[in-house]
N, C-alpha and C positions, 0 to 999 in steps of 0.2 A: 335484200336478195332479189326479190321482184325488179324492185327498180332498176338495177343494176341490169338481169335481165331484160326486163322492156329493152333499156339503152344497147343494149349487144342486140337484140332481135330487128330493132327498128336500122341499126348501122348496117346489120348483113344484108338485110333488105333495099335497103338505100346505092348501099358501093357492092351490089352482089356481084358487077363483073372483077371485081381489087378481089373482094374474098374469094371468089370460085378459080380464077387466076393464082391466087396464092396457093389452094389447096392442091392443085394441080402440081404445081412447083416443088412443092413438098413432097407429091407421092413420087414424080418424076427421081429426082434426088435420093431419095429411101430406096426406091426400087435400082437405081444404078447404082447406088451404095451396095446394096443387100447383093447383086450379082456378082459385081465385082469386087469385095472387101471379104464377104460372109465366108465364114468358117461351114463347121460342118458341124451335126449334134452327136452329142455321144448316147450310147446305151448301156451305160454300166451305172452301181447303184452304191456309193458310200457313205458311210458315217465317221469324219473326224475324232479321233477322240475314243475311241471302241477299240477294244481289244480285238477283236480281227483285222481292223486299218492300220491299228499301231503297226502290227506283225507284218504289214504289206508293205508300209512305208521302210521298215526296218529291213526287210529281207531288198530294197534296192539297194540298199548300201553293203550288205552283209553277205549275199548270194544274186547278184544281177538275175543270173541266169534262170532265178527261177521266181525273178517277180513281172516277169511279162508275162502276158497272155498266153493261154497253157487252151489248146481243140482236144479234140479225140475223134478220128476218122474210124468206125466201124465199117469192117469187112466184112463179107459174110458168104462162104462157102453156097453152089447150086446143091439144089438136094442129091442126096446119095454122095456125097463126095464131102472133102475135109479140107481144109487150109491146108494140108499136108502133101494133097495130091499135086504131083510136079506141074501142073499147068496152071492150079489153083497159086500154087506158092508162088511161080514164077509172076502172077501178077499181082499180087501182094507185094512182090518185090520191087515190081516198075510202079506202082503206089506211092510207095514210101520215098524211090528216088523220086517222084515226082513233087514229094511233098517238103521235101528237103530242096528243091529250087527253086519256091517261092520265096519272095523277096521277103525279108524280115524276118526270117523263119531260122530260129540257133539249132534245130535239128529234129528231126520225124524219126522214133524209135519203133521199129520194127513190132510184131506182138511175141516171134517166134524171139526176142531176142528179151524184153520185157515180161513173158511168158504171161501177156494178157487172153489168152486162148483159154475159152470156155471147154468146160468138163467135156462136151462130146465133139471137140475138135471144128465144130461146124464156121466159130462167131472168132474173130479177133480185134483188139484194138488197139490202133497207133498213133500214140501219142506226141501232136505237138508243140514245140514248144516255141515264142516269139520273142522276138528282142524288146515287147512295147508293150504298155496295157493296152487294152482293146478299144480303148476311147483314143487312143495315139498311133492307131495301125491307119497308115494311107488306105482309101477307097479302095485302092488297086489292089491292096493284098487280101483285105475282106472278099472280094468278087471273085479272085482269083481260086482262093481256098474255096469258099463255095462250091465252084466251078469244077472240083476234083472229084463231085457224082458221075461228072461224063464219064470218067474211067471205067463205070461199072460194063460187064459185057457179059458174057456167056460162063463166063471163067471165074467172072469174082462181082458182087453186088459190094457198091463202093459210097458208103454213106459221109458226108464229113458233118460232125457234130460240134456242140458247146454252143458259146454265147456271143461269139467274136464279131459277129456280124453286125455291123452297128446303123445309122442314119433311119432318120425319121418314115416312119410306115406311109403307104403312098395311100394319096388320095382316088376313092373309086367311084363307082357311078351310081353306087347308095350313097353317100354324101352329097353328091350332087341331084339326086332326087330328092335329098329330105332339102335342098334349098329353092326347087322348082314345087315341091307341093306347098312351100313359107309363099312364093308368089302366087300362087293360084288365093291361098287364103287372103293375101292383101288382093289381089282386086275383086274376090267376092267383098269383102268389109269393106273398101272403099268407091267400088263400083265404077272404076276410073282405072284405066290401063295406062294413062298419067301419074297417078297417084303413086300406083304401086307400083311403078316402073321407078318413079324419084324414091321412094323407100327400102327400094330393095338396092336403088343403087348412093344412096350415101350410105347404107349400110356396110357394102362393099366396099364403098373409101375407104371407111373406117379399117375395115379388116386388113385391107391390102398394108394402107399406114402401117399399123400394129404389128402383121407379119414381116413386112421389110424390114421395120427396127427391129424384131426379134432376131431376122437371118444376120441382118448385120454387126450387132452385137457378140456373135456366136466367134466372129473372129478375136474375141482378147475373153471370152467367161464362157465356161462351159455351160453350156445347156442338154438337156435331157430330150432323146428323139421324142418322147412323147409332147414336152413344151407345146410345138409349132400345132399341132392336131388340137390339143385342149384351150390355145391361145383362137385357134381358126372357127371351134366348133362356139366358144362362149361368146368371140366377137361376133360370129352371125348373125347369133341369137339376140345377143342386147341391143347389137346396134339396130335389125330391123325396131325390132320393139319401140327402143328411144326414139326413134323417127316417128312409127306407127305414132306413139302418144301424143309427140306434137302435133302435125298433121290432121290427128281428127280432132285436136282442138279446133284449128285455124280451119278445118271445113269445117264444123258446126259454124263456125261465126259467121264466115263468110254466107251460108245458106239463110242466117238469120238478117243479114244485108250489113254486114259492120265494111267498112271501109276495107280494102285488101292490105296495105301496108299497119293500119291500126289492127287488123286479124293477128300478123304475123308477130308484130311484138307483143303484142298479149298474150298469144300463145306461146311465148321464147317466155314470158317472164314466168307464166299460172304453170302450166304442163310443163314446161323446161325447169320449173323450181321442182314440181316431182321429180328429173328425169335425172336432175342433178342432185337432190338426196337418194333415188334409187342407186345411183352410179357409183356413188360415197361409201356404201354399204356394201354394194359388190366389192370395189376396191379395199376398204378395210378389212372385209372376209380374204379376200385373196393375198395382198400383202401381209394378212397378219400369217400366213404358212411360214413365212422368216423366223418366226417363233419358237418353233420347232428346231432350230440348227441342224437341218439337211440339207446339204446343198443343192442337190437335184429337186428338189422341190423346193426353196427357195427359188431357186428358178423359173418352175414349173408358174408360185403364183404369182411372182413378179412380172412374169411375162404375159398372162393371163390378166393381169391388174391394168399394165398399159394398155393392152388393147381395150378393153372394156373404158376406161381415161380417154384412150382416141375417140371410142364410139362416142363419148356424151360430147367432146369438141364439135365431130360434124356434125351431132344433131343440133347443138346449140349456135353453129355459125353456119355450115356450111348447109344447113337442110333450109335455115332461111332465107339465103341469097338463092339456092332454088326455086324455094316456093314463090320469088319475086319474077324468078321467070317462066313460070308456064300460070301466075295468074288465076284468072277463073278455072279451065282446065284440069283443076284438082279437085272440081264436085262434077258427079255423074252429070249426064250432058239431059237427063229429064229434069234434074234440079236448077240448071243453067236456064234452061230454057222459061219453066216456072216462076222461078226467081228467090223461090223458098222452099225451104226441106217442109216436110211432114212430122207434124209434132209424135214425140219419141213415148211420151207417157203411157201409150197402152202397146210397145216392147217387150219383148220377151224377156230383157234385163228388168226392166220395172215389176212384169210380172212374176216375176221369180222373189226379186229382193220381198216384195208383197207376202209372197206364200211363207217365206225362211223368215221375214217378223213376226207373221203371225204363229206359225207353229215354231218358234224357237228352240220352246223348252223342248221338246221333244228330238230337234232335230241336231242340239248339242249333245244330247246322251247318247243317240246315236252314231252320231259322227265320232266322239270319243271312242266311245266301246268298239265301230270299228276299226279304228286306224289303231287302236290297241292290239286288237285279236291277229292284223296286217306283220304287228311289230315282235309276234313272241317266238319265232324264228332269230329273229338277231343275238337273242342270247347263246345260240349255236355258231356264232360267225369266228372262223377262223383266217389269220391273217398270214402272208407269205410273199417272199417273191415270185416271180412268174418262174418256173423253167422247161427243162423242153415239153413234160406231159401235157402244159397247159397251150403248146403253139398247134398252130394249126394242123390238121391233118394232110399228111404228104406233102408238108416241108421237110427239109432237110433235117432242122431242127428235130423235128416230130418222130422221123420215124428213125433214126440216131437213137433217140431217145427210148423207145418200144422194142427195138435190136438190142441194146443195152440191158436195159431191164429183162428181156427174155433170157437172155444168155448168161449173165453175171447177177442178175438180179438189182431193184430201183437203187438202191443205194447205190453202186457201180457209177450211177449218175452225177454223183455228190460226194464224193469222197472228201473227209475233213483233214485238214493238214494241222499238225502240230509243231510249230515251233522250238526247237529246242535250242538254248545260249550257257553257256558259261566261260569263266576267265581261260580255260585250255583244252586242247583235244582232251585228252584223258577223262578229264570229269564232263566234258558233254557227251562221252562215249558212254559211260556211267549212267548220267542220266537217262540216256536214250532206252538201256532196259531198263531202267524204271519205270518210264512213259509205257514202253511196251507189254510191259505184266499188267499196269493199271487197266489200261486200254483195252486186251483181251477179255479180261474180267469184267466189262462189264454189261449188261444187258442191252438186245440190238446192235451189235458191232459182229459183223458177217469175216473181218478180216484187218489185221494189224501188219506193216512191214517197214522197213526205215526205207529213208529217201536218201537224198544227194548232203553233200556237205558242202560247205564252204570252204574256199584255199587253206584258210590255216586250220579248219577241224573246229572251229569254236561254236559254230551254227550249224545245226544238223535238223533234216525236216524227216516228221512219221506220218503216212500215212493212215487214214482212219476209215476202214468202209463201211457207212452203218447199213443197218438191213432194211430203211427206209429209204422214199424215194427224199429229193432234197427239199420240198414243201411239204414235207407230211411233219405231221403232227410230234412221231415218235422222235424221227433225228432231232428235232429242236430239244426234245426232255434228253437226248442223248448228250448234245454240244453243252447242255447244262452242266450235267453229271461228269462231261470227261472233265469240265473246266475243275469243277470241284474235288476232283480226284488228284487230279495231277497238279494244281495250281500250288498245296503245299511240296510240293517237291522241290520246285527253285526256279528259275527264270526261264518258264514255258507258257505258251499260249497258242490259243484255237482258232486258225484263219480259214480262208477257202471261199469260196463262191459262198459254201453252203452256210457257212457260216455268219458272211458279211449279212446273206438273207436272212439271219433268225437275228442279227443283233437289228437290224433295218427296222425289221420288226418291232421289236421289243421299244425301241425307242422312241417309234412313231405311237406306240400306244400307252408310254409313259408321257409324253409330249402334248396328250390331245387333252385333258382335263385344263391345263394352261390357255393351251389354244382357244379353246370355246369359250374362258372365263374371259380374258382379252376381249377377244374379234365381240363377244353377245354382249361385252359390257358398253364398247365404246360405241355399239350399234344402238345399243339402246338411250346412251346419252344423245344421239346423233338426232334421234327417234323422239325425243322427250324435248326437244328444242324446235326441232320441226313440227310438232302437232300440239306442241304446251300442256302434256297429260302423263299422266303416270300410267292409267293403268291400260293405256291404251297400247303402249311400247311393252309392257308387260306380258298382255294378250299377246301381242304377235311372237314375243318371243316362245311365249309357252306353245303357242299355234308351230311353228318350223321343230319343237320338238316331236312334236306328233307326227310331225310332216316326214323325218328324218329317220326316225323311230319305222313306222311303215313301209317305206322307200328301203332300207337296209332289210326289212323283214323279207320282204319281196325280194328282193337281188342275192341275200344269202337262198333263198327258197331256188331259185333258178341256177347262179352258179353254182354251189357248193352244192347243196342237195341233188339240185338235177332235173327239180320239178318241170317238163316242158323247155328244158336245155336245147333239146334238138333243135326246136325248132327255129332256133337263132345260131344252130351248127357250132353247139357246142356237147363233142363226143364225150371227154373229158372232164367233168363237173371236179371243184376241187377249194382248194383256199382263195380268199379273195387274195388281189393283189393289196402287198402292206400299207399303201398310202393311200389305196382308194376311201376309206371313210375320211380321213381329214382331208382331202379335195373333195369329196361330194358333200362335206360338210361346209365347207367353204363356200363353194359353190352355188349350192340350194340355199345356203344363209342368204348370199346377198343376192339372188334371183326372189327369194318370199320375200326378201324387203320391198323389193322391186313393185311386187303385186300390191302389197301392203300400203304404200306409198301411194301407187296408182289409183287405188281405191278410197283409203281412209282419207285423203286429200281432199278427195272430192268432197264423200262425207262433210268434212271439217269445213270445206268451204260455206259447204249448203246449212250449216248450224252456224257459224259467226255470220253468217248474214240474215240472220233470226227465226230458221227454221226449227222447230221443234224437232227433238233427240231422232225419234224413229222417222218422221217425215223426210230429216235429213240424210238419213241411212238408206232410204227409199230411192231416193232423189241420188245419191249419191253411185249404190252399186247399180241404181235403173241405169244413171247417165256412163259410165264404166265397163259394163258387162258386157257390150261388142269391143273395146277395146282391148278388156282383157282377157277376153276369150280369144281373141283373134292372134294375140300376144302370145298366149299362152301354145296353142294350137303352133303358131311358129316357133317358137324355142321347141316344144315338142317335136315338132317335122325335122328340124336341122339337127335335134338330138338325134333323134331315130336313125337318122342317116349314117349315123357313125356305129350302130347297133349291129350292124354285119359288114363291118371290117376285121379282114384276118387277125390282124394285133388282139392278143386276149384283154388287151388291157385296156387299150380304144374299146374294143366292143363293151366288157364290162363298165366303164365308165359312161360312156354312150346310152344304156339301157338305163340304167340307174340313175340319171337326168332328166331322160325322157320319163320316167316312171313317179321322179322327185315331183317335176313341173305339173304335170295332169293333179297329181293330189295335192299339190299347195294351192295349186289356181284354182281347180272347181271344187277341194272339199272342204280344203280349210280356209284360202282369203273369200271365197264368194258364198262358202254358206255358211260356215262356223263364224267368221270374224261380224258379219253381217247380225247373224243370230243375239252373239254375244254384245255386241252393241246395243241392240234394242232391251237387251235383259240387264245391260246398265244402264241405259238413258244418259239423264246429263251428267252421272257420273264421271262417265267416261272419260269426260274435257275436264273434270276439277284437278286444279295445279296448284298449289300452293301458292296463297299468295308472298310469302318472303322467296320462295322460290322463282316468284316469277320474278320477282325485283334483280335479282341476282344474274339470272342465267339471258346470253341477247335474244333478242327476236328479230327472227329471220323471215319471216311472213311466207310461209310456202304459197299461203293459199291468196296474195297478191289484193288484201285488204288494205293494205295502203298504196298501192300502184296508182303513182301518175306518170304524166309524160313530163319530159326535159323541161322546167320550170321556164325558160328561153320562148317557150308556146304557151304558158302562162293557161293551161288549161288541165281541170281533173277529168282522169277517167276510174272509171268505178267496175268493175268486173260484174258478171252478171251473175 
């Protein structure tokens, strides 16, 4: 693997203008792909195979009209006056025509005519209905419907509500601050406005690549609006990093006087062999979400997977044909001038790694017990789809939602549909009071009434309104119970938004015991070949459960509870979104490998080159600890950034990143894993020897790196 590296580091260095030429070519290309081919993302959330999809896909063929996309526009009477009063009504009128001449729209049913009108006359709602799922409604008709707030005036307050509204959440100017404070950190750690100018921008190749192939793709496979933001916010972050690592390999060497072009392959083979088991790890956490059989997250970490794949390409070719062109210029201009760095031994990284060997024992039972005490909130975590309670305040969404709920009460939100089929009108008429007696009957259900039929009478839909809102805890034991009720009765089943949300659920958390076993196993063989130890891949793994554990304590403690919610402008505290732990699991897995890698590497170097256990643990997180602080601090800042975007779900995910990263890097890779190394010694590296025979060596740590045999010369790593 080294070697192999060296040869790619020393090529990009050599032909940097052929490779930086080519990359160029490729972003050009992707980017006038992505503008002119690219699709658009959808924002709806399904499960193939689930008893609420079946009922969807069936109701296209069975009842058109009523498997498109289904709003609800809340009206709402000025005080002292009623929907009833002639100026009031009359613009509830031109409302409804309005809303019946949008394009795609089978028709806006009046409330005075659906007799959606709350008990004190004040609230009404008019429901529409579209020829398309909401993932298949043109841009134009989405903006358009929105746009139907303007109608509000003196006469009537005109809310338009649901979920129709679809394409990816916009980028704001917290994101782009959490990636101006990642710059500030890279030229404080490299002290070169050089440096960190070429790191922050192959990082940015990397992204740009990764999102154009994402927008372009979008025109033939659906993708989920969140995709492009969690593909944006993970390339940032790795790709600085992967840069970062090489980089301050190839300036240490260079300040020690190594030749410039012998620097930079060294540094592609030593630091690019971590950068490229870190990337491995992300990628297998992230690809393995396919696991799961959802397709919007199939998506989510497929596209998330590439990009982080692009990241490790440009750090591996493209960061080295730059580094050939700005030369010396990538060490501070006191260390040029000098002609050598300042020996690093008595560092803050040194000093630290010093303090965490020697007080070890103490300092794992601590670290344990804390990130335990972090983690006993999680067993409170509840999971759900997002809907209006959880969007922003004074969006359209939002306050639709809170109109709703005051008037009709939260279930009004969520209404569950029932499917009803059999061989003739007659006996689905039958059945239909059947469904209706069960339905009333049972506990939480605020209101039961039949729906529309189909031409020949064989399919008929009921309404079900529970007395919960459609993420609350109750409706989901409600969707249970009606299934259970009604399911011996005969060919019926339980669809609707509300529904697809509680099956989403349920699957995602049937799904995630597979997941982890997968993704932790094949990390850990990934793990066990790079470093030649067992109990070293071990450690780390038990380390990201702590890590994960904590991280979930803290984010259920904020969103759901509430604790200090505000201050990240969240009024609404509630259910997490349902896929958020198996993406932040994903996620934080192959970002702790990332550190893991970054650290134990060195480690492992500093011990097969004959340093004793703890000296080389010393030696290891001394030499590490500005870059993985600096690392760390950056994926932190570009999380953070995503931490006050409107989207509940960006923000949630966002925060819980940011919160992951801070506790893998400074509690568990730089003082637990450190600790625990010295409280094994050389244990740590014993491998089995019929093991080692067996399994290949990939040499991370470039103990047998030479140059192209053609130069007939050894080089030896330091």
């Amino acid at each position: 693997m080294a070697n192999l590296l060296y040869r790619l580091g020393r090529f990009s260095y050599q032909r940097r203008r052929i490779v930086t030429a080519i990359w160029v070519f490729v972003l050009v290309l992707l980017g006038v792909g992505a503008l002119t081919l690219g699709g658009k993302t959808a924002n709806t959330f399904s499960i193939p195979g689930t008893e609420s999809q079946r009922a969807l896909d069936a109701l296209k063929t069975e009842l058109p009209a009523a498997s498109g996309a289904s709003a609800t526009i809340v009206v709402k009477a000025p005080a002292g006056q009623t929907l009833a009063t002639p100026a009031v009504k009359a613009a509830v009128g031109a409302t409804v025509a309005r809303a019946n001449q949008l394009p795609e729209v089978v028709g806006a049913v009046d409330p005075f005519t659906s007799k959606a009108i709350s008990p004190d006359g004040t609230t009404g709602l008019i429901s529409v209905q579209f020829t398309k799922p909401a993932d298949e409604l043109a841009k134009s008709t989405t903006t358009a419907y929105d746009e139907l707030h303007r109608l509000s005036s003196g006469d009537l307050q005109v809310v338009p509500g649901g979920q129709i509204v679809g394409g990816a959440p916009p980028m704001g100017a917290t994101e782009v601050i959490g990636v101006a404070i990642a710059a500030l950190v890279l030229v404080i750690t490299f002290g070169s406005l050089v440096a960190a100018g070429m790191t922050l921008l192959t990082a940015l190749a990397g992204v740009l690549a990764g999102m154009a192939g994402l927008f372009l793709i979008t025109s033939v496979v659906d993708v989920s609006s969140t995709a492009p933001i969690l593909a944006l916010m993970l390339g940032l972050a790795v790709g600085i990093d992967y840069s970062l690592f090489i980089s301050s390999r190839h300036r240490s060497q260079l300040a020690a006087g190594m030749d410039e072009e012998e620097s930079v392959a060294r540094a592609t083979a030593t630091a690019g062999s971590a950068v490229l088991f870190a990337g491995a790890t992300v990628v297998i956490a992230l690809a393995g979400l396919s696991l799961v059989g959802v397709p919007f997250l199939t998506a989510m970490g497929l596209a998330a997977a590439a990009t982080v794949l692009t990241a490790v390409l440009v750090a591996l070719t493209l960061l080295p044909a730059l580094l050939g062109f700005v030369g010396q210029r990538v060490l501070p201009r006191k260390v040029r001038k000098s002609g050598a760095a300042a020996p690093a031994v008595h560092g803050f990284g040194f000093r630290w790694a010093r303090l965490v060997t020697r007080f070890r024992v103490p300092i794992v039972a601590v670290g344990i017990i804390g990130l335990g005490v972090l983690s006993i909130p999680t067993q409170d975590m509840r999971l759900a789809l997002p809907d209006g309670a959880s969007a922003a305040a004074g969006t359209n969404q939002r306050v639709a939602y809170d109109l709703t709920a005051a008037a009709f009460g939260p279930g009004a939100n969520g209404p569950l549909v029932v499917v009803v089929k059999a061989d003739d009108a007659a006996t689905t008429g039958a059945l239909v009071e059947q469904v209706l007696g069960k339905a009333k009957g049972l506990k939480d259900v605020v209101a039961v009434q039949p729906g529309p039929a189909s031409a020949d009478g064989k399919t008929r839909l009921v309404s079900v309104i529970p007395a919960g809102g459609p993420a609350s805890e109750q409706t989901a034991d409600l969707v249970k119970n009606l299934r259970t009720s009604i399911h011996p009765l005969g060919d019926v089943s339980v669809t609707g938004n509300t529904a697809v949300g509680v099956d989403v659920s349920n699957k995602l958390t049937a799904a995630l015991p597979l997941y982890l076993l997968v993704v932790i196993g094949l990390s850990f063989l990934l793990l066990m070949l790079a470093f030649r130890s067992i109990l070293v891949p071990l450690k780390a793994t038990l380390g990201f459960l702590l890590t994960i554990g904590a991280t979930f304590g803290i984010t259920v403690a904020v969103f759901q509870k509430g604790w200090g919610a505000s201050l990240l402008g969240v009024d609404s505290p509630g259910p997490l979104v349902s896929f958020l732990p198996i993406i932040m699991m994903g996620i934080l897995f192959g970002l702790a490998m990332d550190y893991e890698v970054f650290i134990v590497s060195r480690v492992r170097e500093e011990f097969v080159h004959g340093r004793h256990a703890t000296e080389a643990t010393v030696e290891g997180v001394g030499h590490g600890a500005r870059v993985v602080t600096a690392a760390a601090l950056i994926m932190a800042a570009v999380f953070a950034g995503f931490m006050f975007a409107e989207d509940p779900i960006i923000k949630t995910i966002g925060f819980g990143l940011t919160i992951g990263v801070l506790i893998d890097a400074f509690v568990v890779r730089m003082t637990l894993v450190p600790a625990v190394l010295t409280l094994l010694g050389d244990r740590a590296w014993f491998f089995p020897k019929w093991l080692d025979r067996i399994t290949p060596k990939v040499d991370i740590e470039g103990e047998t790196l030479h140059v192209p045999t053609e130069e007939k010369q050894l080089v030896t790593v330091d």
